[in-house]
N, C-alpha and C positions, 0 to 999 in steps of 0.2 A: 347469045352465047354466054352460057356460065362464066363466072369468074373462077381465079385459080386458086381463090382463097375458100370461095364455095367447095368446088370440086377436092380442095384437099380434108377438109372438115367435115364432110361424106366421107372420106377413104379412110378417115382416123375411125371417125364412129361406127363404119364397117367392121375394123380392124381393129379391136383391141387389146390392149395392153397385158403383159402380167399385175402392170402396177393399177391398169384401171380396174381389174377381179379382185386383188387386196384391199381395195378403197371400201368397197362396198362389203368388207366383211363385218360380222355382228360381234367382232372382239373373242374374248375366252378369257383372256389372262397373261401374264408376264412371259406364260412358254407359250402357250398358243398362238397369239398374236403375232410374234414375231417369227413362227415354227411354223404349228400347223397352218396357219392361214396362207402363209407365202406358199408352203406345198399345195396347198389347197387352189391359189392364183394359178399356178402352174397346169395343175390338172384341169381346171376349169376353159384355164387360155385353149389347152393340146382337145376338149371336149367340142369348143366351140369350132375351131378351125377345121376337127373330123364332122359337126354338125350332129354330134348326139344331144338329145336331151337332157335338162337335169334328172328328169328320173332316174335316166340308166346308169347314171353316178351314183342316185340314192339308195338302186337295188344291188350296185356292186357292192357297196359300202355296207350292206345285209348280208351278202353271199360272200363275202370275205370275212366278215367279223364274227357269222356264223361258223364257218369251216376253223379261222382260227382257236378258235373259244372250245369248237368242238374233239380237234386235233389234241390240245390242252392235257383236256378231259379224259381222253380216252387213254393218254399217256401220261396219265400223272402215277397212279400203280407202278409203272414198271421204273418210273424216274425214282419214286420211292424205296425201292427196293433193291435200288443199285443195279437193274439191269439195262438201262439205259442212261447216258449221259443227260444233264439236265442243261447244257448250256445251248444243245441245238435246240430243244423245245422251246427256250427261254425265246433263244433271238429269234425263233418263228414268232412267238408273241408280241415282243418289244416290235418289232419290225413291222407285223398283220396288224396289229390294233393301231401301228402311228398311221400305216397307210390309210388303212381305213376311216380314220379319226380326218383325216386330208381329204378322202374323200366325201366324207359328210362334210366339212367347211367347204368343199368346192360346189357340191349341188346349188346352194343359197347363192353363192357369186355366180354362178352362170345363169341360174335364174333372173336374179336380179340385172346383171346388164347387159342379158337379152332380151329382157320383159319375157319370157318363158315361166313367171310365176304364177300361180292358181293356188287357190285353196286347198283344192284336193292333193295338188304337191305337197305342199306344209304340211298334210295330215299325213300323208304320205312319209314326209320325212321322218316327223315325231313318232309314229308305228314303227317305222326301220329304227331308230334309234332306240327307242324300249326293249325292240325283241334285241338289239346288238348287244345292250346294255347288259340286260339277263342272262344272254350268255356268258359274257364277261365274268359278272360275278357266279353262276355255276362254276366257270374255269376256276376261279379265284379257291372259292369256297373248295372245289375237288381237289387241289392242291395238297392246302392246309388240312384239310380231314386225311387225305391218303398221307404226309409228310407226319401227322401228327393224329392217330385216332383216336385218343382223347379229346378228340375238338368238341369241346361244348355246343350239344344241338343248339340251345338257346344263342350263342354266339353268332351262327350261322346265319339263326332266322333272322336276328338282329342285322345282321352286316346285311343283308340281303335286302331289310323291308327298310335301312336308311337310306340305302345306298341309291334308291331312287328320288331323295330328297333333291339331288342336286339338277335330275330331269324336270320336276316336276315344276321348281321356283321358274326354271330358265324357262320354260312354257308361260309361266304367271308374269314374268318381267317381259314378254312379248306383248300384251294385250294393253287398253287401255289404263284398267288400275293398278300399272307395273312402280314398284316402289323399290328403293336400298336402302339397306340398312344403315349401311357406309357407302357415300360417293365420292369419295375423297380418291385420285389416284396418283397419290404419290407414293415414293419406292415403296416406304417402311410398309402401307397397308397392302400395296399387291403383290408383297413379298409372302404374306401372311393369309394373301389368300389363294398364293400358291397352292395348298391344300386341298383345294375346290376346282383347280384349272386341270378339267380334263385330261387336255395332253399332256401336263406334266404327269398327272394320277398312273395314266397308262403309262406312263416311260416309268415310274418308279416300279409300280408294278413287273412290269418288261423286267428290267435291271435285277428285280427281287429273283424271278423265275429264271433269270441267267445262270447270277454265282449265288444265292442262297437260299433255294427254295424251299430250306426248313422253316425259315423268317415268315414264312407267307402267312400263320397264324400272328405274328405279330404286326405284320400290314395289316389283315383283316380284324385286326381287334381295335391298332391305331383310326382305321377309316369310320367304323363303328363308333367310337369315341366322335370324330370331328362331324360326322355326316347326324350324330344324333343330338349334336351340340346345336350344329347350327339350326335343325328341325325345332329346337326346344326356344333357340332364340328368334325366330323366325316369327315363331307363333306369340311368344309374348311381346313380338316388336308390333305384328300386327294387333292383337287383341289391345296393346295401348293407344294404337291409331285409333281403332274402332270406338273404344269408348272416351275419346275424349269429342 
């Protein structure tokens, strides 16, 4: 006859936690960590207990941040031009992108501690978050062109071909030759790289597209600035690896 000490340490590992799905999350930053990931525990706990799989979190998190991005877009003209209030569009943004941002932190945690991971998910995930991404900054970019049509095409292209530096590293920091620039996490540095944490990016943005969606060329110029900063120091951090 089993013991009761057995029998309960089966029903824990059956049954887990929200806090055992945050444990296992891959970080982000000073807002995601404590923000998105805890949403992301949440979702992932209410996923496991219905017995979906991580994909179907991964493809929500596509079909939402799609429809969001696309919604945006198509109403950025009439937000423009005063025939529309811009605060509902904003907080369908603010709102669609942080969900959706939870649920891509929640796919990884229910994979993870249900062993439900495969490669083909991870590829998976990384494809759903390019194509989410993309939309994002179309939404972004459609903004500021309709808010402001002098938007410098070169501005655009720029914000657009940085703006995936910050996908591309977090892919490279997964694998075995994953390096930092800076490891150090105390306040002052991950206050500073606030800038790079996702969910915070999206809530600014969110917030911009609320009360001042004129601004949005100057988010898109600020992000261009820091996404092409870090690109430039990235590569000379590596290229001094390589040749020493």
């Amino acid at each position: 006859m089993p013991s009761t000490t057995s029998t309960t340490s089966t029903t824990e590992l059956s049954r887990p936690t929200v806090r055992d799905f945050h444990r296992t999350n891959r970080g982000g930053g000073l807002f995601s960590e404590p923000i998105s990931q805890w949403f992301g525990a949440a979702i992932a706990l209410g996923a496991q207990r219905l017995g979906l799989p991580p994909t179907a979190l991964t493809l929500t998190n596509l079909v939402l941040g799609l429809a969001v991005s696309a919604t945006v877009i198509a109403l950025a003209p009439a937000v423009a031009a005063g025939d529309l209030p811009a605060w509902p569009v904003g907080l369908l943004a603010l709102l669609g992108w942080q969900l959706a941002y939870a649920l891509d932190c929640a796919d990884g945690q229910l994979a993870r501690v249900t062993g439900q991971g495969s490669a083909a998910g991870a590829r998976l995930d990384v494809l759903c978050d390019v194509a989410a991404q993309i939309a994002l900054v179309a939404s972004l970019s459609a903004v500021a062109v309709a808010q402001r049509p002098d938007t410098p095409t070169w501005l655009v292209a720029v914000f657009t071909g940085t703006w995936m530096v910050n996908l591309v590293t977090s892919v490279m920091q997964a694998g075995p030759n994953a390096a930092s620039m800076i490891t150090s996490r105390s306040l002052p540095v991950r206050l500073v790289k606030l800038v790079r944490d996702y969910g915070a990016v999206i809530f600014v943005a969110g917030l911009v597209l609320t009360l001042t969606p004129a601004w949005t060329i100057w988010l898109v110029a600020a992000f261009t600035v820091v996404n092409g900063g870090f690109l430039l120091a990235s590569i000379a951090f590596s290229a001094r690896a390589a040749l020493r």
